[in-house]
C-alpha positions in Angstrom: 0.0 0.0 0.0 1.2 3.4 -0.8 3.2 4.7 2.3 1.2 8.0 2.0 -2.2 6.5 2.3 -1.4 3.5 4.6 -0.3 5.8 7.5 -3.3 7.6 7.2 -5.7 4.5 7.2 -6.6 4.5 11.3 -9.3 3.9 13.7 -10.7 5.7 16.4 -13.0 4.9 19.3 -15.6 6.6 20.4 -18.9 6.2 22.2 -16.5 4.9 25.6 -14.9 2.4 23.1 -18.0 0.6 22.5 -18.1 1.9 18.7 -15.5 2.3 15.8 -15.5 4.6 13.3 -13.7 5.7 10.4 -11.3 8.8 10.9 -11.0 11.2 7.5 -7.3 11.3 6.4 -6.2 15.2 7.2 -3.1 17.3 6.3 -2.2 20.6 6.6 0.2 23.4 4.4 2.2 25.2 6.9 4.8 27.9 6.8 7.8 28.2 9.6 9.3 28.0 11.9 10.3 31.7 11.8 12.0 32.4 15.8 9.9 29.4 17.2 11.8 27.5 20.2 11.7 23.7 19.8 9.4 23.6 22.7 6.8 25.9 20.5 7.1 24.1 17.7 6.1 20.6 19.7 3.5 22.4 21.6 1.9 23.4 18.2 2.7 20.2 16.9 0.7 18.0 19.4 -2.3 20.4 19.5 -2.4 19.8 15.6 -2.4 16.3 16.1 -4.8 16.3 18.8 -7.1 18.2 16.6 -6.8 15.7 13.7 -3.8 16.2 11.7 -1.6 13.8 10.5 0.3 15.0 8.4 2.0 18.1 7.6 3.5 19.8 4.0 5.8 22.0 5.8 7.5 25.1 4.1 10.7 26.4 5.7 13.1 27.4 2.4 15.4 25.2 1.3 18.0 24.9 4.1 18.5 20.7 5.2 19.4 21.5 8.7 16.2 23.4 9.2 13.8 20.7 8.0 15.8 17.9 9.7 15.0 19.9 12.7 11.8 20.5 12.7 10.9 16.8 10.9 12.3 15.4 14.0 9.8 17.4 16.2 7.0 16.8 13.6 7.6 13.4 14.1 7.5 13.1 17.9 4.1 14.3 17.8 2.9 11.6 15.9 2.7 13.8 12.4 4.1 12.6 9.4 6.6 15.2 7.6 6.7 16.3 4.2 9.0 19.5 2.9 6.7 21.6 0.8 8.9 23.6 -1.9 8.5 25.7 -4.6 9.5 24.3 -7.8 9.6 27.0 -11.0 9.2 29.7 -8.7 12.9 30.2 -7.6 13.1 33.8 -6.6 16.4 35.9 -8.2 19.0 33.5 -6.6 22.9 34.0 -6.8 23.1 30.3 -7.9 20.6 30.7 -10.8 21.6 33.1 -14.2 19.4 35.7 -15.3 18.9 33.1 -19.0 17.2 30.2 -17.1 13.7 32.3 -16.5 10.9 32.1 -18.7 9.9 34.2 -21.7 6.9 35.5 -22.1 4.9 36.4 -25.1 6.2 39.8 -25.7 9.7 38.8 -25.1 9.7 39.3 -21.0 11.8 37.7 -18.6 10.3 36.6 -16.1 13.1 37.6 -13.8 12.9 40.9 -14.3 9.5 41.6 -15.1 7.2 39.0 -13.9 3.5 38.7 -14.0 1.2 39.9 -11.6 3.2 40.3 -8.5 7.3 40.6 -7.5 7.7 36.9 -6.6 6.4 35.2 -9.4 9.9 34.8 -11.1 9.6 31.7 -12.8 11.8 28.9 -14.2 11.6 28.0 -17.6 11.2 24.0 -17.3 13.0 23.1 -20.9 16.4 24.3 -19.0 18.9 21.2 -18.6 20.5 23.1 -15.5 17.0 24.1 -14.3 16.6 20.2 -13.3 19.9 19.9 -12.1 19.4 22.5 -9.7 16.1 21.5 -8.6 17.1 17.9 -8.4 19.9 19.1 -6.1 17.9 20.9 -3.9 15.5 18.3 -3.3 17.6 15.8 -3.2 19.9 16.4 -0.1 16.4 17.5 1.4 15.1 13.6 0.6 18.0 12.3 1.8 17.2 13.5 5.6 15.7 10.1 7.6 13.3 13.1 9.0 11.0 13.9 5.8 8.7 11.5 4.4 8.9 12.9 1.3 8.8 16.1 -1.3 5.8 17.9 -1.6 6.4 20.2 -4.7 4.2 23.5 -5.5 4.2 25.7 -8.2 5.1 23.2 -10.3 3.9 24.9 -13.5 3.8 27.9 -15.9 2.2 31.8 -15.0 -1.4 32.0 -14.4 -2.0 32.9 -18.6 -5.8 32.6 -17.3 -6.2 33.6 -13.9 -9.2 32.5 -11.7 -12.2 34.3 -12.1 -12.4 35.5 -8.6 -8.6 37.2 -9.0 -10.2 39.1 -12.0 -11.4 42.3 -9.8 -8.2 41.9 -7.8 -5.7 42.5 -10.2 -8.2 44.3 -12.4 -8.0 42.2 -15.3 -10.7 40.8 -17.8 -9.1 37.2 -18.9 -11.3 36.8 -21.9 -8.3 35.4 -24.2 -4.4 34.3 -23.5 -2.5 38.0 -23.3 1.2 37.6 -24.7 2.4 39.4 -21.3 1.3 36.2 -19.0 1.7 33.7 -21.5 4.7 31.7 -21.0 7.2 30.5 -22.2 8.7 32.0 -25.4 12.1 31.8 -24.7 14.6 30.9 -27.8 15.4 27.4 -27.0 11.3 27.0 -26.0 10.7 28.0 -29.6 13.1 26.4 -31.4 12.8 22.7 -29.7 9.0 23.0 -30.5 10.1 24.0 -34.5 12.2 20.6 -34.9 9.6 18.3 -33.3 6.7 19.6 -34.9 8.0 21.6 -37.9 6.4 24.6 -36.6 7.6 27.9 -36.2 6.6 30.7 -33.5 6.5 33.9 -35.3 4.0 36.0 -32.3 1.9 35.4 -29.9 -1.1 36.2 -31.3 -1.0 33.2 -33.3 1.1 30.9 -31.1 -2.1 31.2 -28.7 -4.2 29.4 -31.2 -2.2 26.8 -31.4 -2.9 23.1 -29.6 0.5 21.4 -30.4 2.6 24.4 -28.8 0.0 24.6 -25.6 0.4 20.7 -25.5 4.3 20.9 -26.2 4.6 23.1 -22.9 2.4 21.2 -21.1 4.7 17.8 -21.5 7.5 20.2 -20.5 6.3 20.4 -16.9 5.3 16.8 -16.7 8.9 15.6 -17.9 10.6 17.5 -15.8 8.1 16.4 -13.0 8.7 13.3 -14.0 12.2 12.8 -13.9 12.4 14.8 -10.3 9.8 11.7 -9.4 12.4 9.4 -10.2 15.2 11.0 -8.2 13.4 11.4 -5.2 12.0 7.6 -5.7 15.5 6.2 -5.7 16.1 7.8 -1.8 13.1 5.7 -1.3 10.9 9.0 -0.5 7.6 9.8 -1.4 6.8 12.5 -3.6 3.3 14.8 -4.1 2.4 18.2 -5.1 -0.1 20.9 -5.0 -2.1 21.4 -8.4 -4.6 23.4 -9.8 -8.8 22.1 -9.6 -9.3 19.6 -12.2 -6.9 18.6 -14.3 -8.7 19.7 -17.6 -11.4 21.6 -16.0 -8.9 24.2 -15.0 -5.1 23.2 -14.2 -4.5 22.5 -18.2 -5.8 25.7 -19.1 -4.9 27.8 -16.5 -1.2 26.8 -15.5 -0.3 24.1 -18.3 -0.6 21.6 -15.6 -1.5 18.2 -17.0 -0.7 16.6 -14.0 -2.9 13.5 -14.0 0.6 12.5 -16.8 2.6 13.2 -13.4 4.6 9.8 -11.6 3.7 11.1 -7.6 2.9 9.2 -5.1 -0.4 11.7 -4.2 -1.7 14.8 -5.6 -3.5 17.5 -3.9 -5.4 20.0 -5.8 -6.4 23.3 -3.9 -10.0 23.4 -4.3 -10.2 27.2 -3.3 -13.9 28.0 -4.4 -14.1 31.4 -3.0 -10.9 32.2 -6.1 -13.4 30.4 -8.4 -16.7 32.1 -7.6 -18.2 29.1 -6.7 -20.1 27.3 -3.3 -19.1 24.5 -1.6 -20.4 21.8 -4.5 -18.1 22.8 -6.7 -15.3 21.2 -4.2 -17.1 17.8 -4.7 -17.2 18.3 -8.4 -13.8 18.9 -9.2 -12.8 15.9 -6.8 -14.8 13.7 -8.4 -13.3 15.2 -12.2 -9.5 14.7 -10.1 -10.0 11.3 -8.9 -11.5 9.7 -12.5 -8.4 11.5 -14.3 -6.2 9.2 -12.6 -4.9 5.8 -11.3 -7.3 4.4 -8.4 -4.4 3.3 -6.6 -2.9 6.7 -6.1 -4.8 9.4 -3.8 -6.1 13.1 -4.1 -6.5 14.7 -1.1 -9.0 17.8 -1.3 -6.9 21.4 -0.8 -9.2 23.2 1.3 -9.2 27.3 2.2 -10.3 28.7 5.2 -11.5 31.7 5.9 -9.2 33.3 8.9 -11.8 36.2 10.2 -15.7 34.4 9.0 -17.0 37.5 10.7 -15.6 40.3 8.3 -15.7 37.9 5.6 -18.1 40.0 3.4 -16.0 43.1 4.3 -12.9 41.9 2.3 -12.5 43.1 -1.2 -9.2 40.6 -1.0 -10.0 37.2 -2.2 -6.9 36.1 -0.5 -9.2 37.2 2.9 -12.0 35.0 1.7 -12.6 31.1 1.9 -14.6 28.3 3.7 -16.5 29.8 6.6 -17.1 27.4 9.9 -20.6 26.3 8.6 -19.1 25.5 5.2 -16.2 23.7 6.3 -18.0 20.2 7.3 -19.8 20.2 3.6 -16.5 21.0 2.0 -15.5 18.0 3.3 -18.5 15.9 3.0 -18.4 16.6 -0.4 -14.4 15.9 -0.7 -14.8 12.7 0.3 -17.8 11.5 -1.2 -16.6 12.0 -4.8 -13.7 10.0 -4.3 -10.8 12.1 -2.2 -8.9 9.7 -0.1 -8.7 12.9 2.9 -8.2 17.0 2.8 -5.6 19.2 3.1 -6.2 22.5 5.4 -5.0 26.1 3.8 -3.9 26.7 6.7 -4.6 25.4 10.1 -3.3 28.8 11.7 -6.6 30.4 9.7 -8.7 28.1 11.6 -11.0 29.6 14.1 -12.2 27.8 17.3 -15.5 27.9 15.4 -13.5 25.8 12.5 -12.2 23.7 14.9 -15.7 23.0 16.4 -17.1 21.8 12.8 -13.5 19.7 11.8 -14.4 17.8 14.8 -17.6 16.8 13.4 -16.9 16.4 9.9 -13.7 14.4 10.2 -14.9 11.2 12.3 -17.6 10.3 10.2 -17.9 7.5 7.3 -18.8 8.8 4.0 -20.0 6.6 1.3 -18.4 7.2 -2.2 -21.3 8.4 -4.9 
């Protein structure tokens, strides 16, 4: 059984021990561990568990000492550890040249003019050394007997259509593919896509219309995803990543993200209907589109977000402010789980309000029947 899945398959008692019940399988994305003393970090850790986590896709950069650290503490508390690491997204690092970012369709690198916001400085995935410095990094990362596994994220191109609920934010109509977040163009891009197709890039304009190129970049992400998979397998380490709702439905348009082609051991798409405009059935839907896209044997865990302040949610022009309210959260995950997820992920838990907690209780130790 798949490591991931079997040390989340457990039982509970409750009633005084007279009845068992199936516990839902539950995760959480978490940032740190900033100034926290190793005596916070298992304090927060144990609460977390007690509350119904098992597992954590931790985010602390990209320094080995720090994740062997906290994976030790992580795993004291009973929670298994997985380091949860941005993959195109590299930031303007000393150890990565200005040529290795993507192009976009007007000729922009990414490095030094990136879409939407600073940090989105992203990788161009047809980069030989690209891989070799990503496979480095996660690779003495793997090699710590303290993390489970690799949990990648933003593993994919620019938002070239962003979610309809971001529209207002960034005050944007997305009505077509615009050559400024359209990636990537760069020469080598182009001119690898001329001599396996025979077709040339001449502008965006008309590059946007056509399905081989979309498709071309598309199986750039999933080889290189592919052959990180394979490094990380031979340490003998799981590897997962967050995706984008669907695949087709959304990812494959949105961020070139075919990942149902992906070789991970898990997948967790962030169902974030709030950034989609849509209620809580939506959340089931795109599970149940995730879960028939790929093999049965290999489990999608349902990316929740949660609303940190429910009681200003209205208030917030911010969709980052928005997401699951207390009374929404147990039909999120009713609906997770009965199209198919095999357990949910929390954005975050430290948005969770006692309120949240209240209604995770409640939703998490019950048995739901697959439609």
């Amino acid at each position: 059984m798949n490591k991931l899945l079997a040390v989340f398959v457990l039982f509970v008692f409750v009633s005084c021990g007279t009845k068992q019940s199936s516990k839902v399988p539950c995760s959480a994305w978490m940032r740190g561990p900033g100034m926290a003393t190793d005596l916070e970090l298992q304090e927060k850790f144990t609460d977390l568990k007690e509350k119904g986590i098992d597992a954590l896709m931790y985010s602390a950069g990209h320094d080995p000492e720090v994740y062997k650290r906290v994976g030790e503490i992580a795993h004291k508390a009973g929670l298994d550890f997985h380091t949860w690491i941005p993959t195109m997204v590299q930031g303007r690092g000393e150890n990565i040249p200005a040529e290795f970012y993507a192009v976009n369709g007007n000729g922009e690198s990414a490095y030094d003019k990136p879409a939407y916001v600073d940090h989105y400085t992203f990788l161009c995935p047809n980069k030989e050394e690209v891989y070799e410095y990503l496979s480095d990094l996660y690779g003495k990362i793997a090699a710590l007997p303290q993390v489970d596994g690799i949990h990648l994220d933003y593993m994919r191109f620019p938002d070239v259509i962003l979610a309809k609920g971001l529209w207002e934010k960034y005050d944007l109509v997305m009505d077509k593919e615009y050559p400024e977040f359209d990636y990537c163009y760069c020469d080598k891009c182009k001119a690898d896509f001329k001599a396996q197709t025979g077709i040339e890039i001449v502008d965006q304009e008309q590059a946007s219309k056509i399905q081989e190129w979309k498709q071309f970049r598309q199986d750039l992400i999933s080889k290189l995803v592919n052959r990180l998979a394979k490094d990380i397998h031979m340490q003998g380490k799981e590897i997962t990543s967050a995706v984008f709702p669907g695949p087709y439905s959304h990812a494959v348009k949105m961020v070139r993200q075919e990942w149902n082609k992906w070789d991970l051991d898990a997948f967790y798409p962030m169902n974030y209907n709030d950034f989609y405009l849509e209620g809580t059935e939506w959340v089931g839907e795109m599970c149940k589109e995730s879960t028939d896209c790929v093999d049965k044997e290999t489990p999608v865990y349902s990316g929740l977000f949660i609303c940190p302040k429910p009681n200003s949610k209205a208030k917030e022009a911010d969709p980052e402010n928005h997401g699951l309210l207390p009374e929404e959260l147990g039909e999120a995950i009713r609906e997770s789980m009965e199209n198919g997820a095999a357990g949910i992920c929390l954005y975050t838990p430290d948005r969770m309000t006692d309120e949240h907690w209240v209604e995770f209780k409640k939703a998490i130790y019950k048995d739901y029947a697959q439609k």
